[in-house]
C-alpha positions as CSV (number, residue, x, y, z in Angstrom):
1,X,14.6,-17.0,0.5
2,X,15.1,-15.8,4.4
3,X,16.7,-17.7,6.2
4,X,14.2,-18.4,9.0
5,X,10.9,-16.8,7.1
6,X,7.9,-16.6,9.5
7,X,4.1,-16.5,8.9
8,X,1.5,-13.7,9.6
9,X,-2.1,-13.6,10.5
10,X,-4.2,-10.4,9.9
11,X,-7.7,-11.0,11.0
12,X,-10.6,-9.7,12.2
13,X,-13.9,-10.4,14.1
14,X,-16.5,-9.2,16.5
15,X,-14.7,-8.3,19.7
16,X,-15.5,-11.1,22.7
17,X,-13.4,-12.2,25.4
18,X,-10.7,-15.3,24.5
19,X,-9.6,-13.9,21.5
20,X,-6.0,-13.4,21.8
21,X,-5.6,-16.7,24.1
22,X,-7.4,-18.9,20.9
23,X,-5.1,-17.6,18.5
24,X,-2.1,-17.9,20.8
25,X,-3.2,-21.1,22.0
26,X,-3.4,-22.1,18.1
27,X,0.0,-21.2,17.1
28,X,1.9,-23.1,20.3
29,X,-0.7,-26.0,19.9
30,X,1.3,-26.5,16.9
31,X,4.9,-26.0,17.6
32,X,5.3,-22.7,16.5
33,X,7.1,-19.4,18.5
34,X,4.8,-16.1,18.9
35,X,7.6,-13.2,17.7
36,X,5.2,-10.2,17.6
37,X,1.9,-9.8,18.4
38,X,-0.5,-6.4,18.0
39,X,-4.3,-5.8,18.4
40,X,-6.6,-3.1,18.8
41,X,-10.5,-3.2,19.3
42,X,-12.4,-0.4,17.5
43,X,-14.8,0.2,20.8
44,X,-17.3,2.3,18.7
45,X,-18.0,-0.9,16.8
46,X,-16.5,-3.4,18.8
47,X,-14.4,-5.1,16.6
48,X,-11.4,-7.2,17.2
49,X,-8.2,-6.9,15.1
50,X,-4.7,-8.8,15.6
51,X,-1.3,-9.1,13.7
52,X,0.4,-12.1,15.1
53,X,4.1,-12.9,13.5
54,X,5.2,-16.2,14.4
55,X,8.5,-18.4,13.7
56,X,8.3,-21.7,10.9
57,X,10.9,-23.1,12.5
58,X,9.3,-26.3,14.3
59,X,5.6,-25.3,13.5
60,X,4.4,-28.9,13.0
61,X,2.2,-27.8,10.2
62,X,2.6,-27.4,6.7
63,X,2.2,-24.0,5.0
64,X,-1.0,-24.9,2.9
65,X,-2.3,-26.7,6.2
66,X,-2.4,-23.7,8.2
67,X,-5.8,-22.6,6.7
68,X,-8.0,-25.6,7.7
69,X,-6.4,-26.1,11.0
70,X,-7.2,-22.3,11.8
71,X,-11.0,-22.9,10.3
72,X,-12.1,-23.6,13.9
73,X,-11.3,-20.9,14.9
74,X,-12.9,-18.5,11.8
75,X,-15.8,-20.4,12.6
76,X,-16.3,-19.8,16.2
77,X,-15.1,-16.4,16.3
78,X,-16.8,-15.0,12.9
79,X,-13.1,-13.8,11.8
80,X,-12.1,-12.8,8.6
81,X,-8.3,-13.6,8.5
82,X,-5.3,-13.2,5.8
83,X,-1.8,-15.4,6.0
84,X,1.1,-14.5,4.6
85,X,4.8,-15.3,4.8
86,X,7.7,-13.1,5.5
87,X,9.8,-14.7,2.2
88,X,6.8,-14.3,-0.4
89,X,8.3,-11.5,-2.4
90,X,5.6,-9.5,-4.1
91,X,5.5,-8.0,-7.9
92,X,5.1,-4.0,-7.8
93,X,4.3,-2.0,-11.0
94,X,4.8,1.6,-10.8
95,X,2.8,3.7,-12.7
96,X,3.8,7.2,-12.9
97,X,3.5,10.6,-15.1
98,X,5.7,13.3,-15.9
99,X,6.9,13.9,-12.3
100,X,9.6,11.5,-11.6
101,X,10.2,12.0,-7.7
102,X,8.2,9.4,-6.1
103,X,9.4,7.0,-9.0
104,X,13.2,7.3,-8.4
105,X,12.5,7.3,-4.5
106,X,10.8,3.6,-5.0
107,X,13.6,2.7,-7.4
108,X,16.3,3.9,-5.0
109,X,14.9,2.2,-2.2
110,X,14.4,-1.1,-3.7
111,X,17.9,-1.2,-5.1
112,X,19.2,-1.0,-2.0
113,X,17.0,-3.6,-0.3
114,X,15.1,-1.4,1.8
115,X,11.7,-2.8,-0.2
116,X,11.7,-6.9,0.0
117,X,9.9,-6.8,-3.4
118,X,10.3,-7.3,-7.2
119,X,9.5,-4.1,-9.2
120,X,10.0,-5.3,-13.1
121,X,8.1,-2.8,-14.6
122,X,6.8,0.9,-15.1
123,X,4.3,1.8,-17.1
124,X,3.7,5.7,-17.7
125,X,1.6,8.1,-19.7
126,X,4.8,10.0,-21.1
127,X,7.3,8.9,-22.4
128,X,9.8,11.3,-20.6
129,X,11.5,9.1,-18.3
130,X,12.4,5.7,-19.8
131,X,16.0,6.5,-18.9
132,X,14.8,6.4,-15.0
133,X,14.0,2.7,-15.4
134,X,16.5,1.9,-17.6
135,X,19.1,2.9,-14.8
136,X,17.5,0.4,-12.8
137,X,17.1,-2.3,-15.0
138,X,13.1,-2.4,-15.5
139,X,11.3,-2.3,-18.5
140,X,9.3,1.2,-19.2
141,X,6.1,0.8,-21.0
142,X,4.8,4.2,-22.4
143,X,0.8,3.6,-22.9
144,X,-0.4,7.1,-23.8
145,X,-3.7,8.0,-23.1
146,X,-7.0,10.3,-24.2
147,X,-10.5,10.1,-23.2
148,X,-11.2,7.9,-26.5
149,X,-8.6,5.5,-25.9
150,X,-8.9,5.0,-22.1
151,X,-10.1,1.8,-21.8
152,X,-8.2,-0.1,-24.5
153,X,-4.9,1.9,-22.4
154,X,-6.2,0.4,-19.1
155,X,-6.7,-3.1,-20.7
156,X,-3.5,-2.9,-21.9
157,X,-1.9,-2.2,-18.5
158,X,-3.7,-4.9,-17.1
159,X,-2.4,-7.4,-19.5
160,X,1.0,-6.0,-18.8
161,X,0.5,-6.2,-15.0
162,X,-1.0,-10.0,-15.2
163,X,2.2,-10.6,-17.7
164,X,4.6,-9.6,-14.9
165,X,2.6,-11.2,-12.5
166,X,2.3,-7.9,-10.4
167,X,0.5,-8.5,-6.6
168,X,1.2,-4.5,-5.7
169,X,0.1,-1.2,-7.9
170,X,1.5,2.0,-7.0
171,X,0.6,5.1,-8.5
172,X,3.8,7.2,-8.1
173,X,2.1,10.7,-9.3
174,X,-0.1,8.9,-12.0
175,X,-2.3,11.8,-13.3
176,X,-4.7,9.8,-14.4
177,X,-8.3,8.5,-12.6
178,X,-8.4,4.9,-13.0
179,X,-11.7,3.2,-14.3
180,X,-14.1,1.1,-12.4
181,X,-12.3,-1.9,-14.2
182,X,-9.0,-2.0,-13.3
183,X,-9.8,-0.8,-9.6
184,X,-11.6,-3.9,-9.3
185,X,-8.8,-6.0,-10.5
186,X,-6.7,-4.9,-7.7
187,X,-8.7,-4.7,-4.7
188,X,-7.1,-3.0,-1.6
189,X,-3.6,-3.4,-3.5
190,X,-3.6,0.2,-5.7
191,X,-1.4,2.8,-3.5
192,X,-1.5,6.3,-4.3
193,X,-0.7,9.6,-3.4
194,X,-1.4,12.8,-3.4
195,X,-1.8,16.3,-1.2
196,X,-3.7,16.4,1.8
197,X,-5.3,19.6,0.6
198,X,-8.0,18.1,-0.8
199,X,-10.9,19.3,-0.7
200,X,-10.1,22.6,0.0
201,X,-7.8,22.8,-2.6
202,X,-9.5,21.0,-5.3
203,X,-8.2,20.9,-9.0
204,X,-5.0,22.1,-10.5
205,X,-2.6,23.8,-9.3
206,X,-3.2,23.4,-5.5
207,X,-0.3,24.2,-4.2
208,X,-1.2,27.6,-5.7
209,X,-4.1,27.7,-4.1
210,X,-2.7,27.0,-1.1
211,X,-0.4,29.8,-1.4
212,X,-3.4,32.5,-2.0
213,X,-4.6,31.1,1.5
214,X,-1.7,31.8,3.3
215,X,-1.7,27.9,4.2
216,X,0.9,27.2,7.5
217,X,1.5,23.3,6.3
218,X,1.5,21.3,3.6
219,X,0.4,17.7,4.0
220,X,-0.4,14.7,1.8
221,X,-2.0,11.3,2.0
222,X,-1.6,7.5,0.5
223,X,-4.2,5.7,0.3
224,X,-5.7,2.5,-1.5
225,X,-7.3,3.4,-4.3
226,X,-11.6,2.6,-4.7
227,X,-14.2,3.3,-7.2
228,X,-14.5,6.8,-5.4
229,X,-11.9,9.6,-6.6
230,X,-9.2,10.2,-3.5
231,X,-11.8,8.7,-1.1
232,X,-10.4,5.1,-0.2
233,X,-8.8,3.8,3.2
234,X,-5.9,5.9,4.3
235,X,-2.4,4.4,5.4
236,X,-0.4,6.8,6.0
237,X,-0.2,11.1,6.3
238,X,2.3,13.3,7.5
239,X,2.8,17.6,7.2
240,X,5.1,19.6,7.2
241,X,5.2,23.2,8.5
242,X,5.5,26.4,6.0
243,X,5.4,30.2,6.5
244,X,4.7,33.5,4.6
245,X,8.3,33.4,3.3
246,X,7.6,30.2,1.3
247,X,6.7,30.8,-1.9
248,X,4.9,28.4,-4.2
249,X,8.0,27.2,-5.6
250,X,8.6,26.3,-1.6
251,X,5.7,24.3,-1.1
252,X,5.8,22.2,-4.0
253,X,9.4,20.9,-3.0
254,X,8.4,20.4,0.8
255,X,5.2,18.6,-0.7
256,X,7.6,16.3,-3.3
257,X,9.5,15.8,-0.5
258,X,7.0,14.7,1.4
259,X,5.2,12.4,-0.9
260,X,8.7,10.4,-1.5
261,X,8.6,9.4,2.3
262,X,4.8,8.7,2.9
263,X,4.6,6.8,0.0
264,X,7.2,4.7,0.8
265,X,6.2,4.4,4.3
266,X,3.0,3.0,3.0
267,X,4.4,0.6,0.7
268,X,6.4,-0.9,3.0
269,X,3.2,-1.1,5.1
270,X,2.2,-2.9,2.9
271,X,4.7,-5.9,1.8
272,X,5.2,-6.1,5.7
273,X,1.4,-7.5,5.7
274,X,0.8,-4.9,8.6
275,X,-2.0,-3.4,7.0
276,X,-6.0,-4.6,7.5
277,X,-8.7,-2.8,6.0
278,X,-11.8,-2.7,7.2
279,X,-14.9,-0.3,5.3
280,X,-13.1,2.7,4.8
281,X,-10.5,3.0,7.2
282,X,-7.4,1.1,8.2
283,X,-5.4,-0.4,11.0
284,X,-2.0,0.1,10.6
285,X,0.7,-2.4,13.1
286,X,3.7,-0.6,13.9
């Protein structure tokens, strides 16, 4: 546990004047010590949204009480809100394929702390790379799947993920579209990613594709996953530059290398609660 763990409200609401003065007013109202603080208004649809961080220490109310106290201010402001604390650790899964990048990058990073999480398990299609999670110390689970068995595979996974009491699914180059079923099991908490050529470069081998087009960068995207193939609210993007002397073999390394970072860089969006989703886009605190 940290030693002086701190609390975090994500919320929402239609923009107004007094906002940011309530929800300070709130957290000093009741002992506690503002650390960091973000908003932005989305002015095309005037809506409000705010990160605020604050200190335990001395906050004169208990963690379950914060909910009722803040009710007065849901209810006069319309917000939607979310509280977390800093020293909740969340449960990731990984789910991955046969490409093992993304996989050892999460792995890696966790080990050495740079993930606050607990990753006990990986579940994959193939079962190449049980040796990956064995060097870590997490349990591999190889479900394989076809179209006939897809949806006993998927209920299987989600036995496994309630079993490990997983909060966090990341798809770490999972080659496999997830049914209406399990996305709704994990709402706004299913990471993936993937290249940023879609939809111009739709389909296999896109990074062949690309190539043909004489393409001058290669990007990619995570996102949360929804009911809609590769369509859900974006976190986090990045590109990086190529030329006519890459060859395909070029851009698929720049794009692995790629996806290890903005993956990551989403998922620790994520566990740092600085993430609110709202329709199909995101606002992401720095």
């Amino acid at each position: 546990m940290q030693e002086h763990p701190t609390a975090v409200l994500l919320l929402s609401c239609p923009d107004r004047p007094g906002l940011v003065a309530a929800v300070a007013e709130f957290v000093f109202r009741h002992g506690g010590n503002i650390l960091h603080a973000e908003q932005h208004t989305d002015t095309d649809e005037q809506i409000f949204f705010q990160r605020v961080e604050f200190a335990l220490d001395g906050f004169t109310l208990a963690r379950d009480e914060i909910p009722e106290a803040f009710a007065e201010l849901v209810n006069r402001f319309g917000m939607r809100f979310q509280l977390r604390f800093s020293d909740d650790v969340a449960r990731i899964a990984i789910l991955m394929s046969r490409a093992p990048h993304c996989t050892y990058d999460l792995l890696a990073r966790w080990r050495v702390g740079e993930l606050r999480a607990d990753i006990p398990i990986v579940i994959s299609n193939h079962p190449d790379h049980a040796d990956v999670a064995a060097h870590f110390g997490v349990a591999y689970h190889h479900l394989p799947v076809a179209p006939e068995t897809k949806t006993e595979q998927e209920r299987t996974m989600l036995a496994l993920l309630a079993e490990h009491d997983v909060d966090l699914v990341v798809l770490a180059r999972y080659m496999q579209i997830l049914g209406p079923d399990f996305v709704a099991s994990y709402p706004d908490a299913i990471v993936n990613i993937h290249h940023s050529f879609l939809p111009a470069f739709a389909g296999s081998r896109p990074y062949h594709q690309a190539h043909q087009r004489g393409v001058k960068i290669v990007g990619v995207t995570a996102h949360y996953v929804t009911a809609e193939l590769d369509q859900g609210p974006i976190i986090d993007q990045d590109v990086v530059r190529v030329s006519h002397r890459d060859g395909v073999e070029d851009l698929v390394r720049k794009g692995r290398d790629l996806e290890k970072v903005v993956l990551a860089r989403a998922v620790l969006a994520h566990l740092e609660s600085r993430v609110l989703v709202y329709g199909n886009k995101t606002v992401v605190f720095g």
